[in-house]
C-alpha positions in Angstrom: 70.8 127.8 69.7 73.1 128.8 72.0 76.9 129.3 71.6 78.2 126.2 73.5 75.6 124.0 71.6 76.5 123.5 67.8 73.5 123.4 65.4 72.3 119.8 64.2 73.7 119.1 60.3 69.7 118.6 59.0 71.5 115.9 57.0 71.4 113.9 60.1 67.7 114.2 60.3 67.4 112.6 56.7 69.8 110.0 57.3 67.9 109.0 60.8 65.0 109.0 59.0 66.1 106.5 56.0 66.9 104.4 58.3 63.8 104.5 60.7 61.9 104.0 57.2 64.3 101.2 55.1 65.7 99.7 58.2 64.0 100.2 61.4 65.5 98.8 64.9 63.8 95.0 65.7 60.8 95.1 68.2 62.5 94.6 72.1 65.9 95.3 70.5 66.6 97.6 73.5 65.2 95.3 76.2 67.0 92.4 75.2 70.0 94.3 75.1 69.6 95.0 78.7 68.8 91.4 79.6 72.3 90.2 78.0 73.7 92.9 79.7 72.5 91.6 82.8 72.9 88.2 82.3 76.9 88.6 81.5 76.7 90.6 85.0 75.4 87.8 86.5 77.8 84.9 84.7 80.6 86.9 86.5 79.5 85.1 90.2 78.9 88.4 91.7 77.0 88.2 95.1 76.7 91.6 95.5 75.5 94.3 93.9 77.9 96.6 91.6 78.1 100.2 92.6 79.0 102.2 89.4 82.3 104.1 89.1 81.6 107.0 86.9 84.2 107.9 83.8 85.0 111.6 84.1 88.1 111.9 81.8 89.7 109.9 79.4 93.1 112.2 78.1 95.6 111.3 76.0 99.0 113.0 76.6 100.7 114.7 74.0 102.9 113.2 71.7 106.0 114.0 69.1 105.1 113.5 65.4 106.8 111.0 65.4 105.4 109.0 68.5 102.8 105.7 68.0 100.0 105.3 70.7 100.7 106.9 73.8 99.9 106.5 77.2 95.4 107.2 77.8 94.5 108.9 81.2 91.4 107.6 82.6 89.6 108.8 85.7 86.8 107.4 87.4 84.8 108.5 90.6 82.1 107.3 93.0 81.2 109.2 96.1 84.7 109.8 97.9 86.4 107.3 95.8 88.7 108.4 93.2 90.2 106.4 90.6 93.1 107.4 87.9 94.2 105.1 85.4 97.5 105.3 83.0 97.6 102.9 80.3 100.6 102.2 78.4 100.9 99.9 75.1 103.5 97.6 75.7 103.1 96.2 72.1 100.1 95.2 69.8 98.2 92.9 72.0 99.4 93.9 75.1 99.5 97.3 77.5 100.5 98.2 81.4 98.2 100.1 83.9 99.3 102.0 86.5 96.7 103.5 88.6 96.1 105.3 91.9 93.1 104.7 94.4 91.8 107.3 97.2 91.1 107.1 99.7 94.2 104.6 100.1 93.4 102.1 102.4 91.2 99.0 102.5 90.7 98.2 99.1 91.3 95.6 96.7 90.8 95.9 92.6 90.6 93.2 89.8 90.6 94.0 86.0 88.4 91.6 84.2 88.6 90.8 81.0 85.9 88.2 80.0 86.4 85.0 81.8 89.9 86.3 83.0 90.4 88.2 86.4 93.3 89.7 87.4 94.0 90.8 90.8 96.0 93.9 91.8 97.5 94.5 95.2 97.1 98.4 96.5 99.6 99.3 98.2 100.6 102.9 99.9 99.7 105.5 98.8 96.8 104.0 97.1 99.0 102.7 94.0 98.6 99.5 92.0 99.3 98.2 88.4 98.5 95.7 85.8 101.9 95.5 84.7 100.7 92.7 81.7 96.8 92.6 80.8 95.4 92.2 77.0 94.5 95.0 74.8 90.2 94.9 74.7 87.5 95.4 76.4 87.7 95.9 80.5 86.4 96.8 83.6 88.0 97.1 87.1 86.3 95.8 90.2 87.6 97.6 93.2 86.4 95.9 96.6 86.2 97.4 100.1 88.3 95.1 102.4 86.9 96.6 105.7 84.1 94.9 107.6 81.2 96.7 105.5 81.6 94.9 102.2 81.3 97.1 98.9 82.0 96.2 95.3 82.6 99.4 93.5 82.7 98.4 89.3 83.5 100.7 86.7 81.8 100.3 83.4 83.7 98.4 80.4 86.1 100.8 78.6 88.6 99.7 75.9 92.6 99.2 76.4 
């Protein structure tokens, strides 16, 4: 093995095993994964098709000892588009985003949560927040506002 690759624990094997043996994944598990993935796409009333925004990093920033959760940096990318994300815990349930969108013009973003979308206006230099959105799972929707209409999604991540 080489250097950069650690060796796998043959525990792991074992364990894998058991499980394959005592309690095996039901037939079409994966597949119907995939269909309620795609059927929770769909329930969202989007006409077009989603263009996937890629996570690259996901930091967070160092704290004191004596600091709770800090602020997570999260980028995303898709061809030119770049996409930063700071999230901040305002308080158990709650956090604040502040993000940054190039390139900076003619674009419009919506975090949703579930059934809940929340619209962002971008404003110069590419800047928008979600000053007030609930701790869980989330994706962002970033729309092209020009006259070639493209809906840009990044994949669920957790607040």
């Amino acid at each position: 093995m080489s250097a950069d690759v650690p060796e796998r624990d043959p525990l792991l094997d074992e364990l894998a095993a058991a499980f394959e043996l005592h309690d095996p994944a039901p037939d079409g598990l994966a597949e119907r994964a995939l269909q309620s993935v795609h059927a929770a796409l769909e329930a969202d009333d989007l006409d077009l098709e989603l263009e996937l925004l890629v996570l690259l990093d996901r930091s967070t920033e160092l704290a004191g000892t004596r600091a709770g959760a800090g602020p997570v940096t999260l980028q995303f990318a898709a061809d030119e588009l770049q996409l930063l994300l700071r999230v901040t815990p305002v308080d158990a349930g709650r956090c604040r985003v502040d993000a940054w969108l190039t390139p900076e013009e003619g674009w419009s973003v919506t975090a949703v949560q579930g059934r809940r979308h929340t619209p962002a206006v971008v404003a110069a230099p590419g800047r928008f927040e979600f000053p007030d959105l609930a701790r869980g799972a989330t994706r962002l929707v970033v729309t092209a506002t020009g006259t070639d209409v493209r809906l840009l999604g990044t994949s669920p991540f957790d607040l």
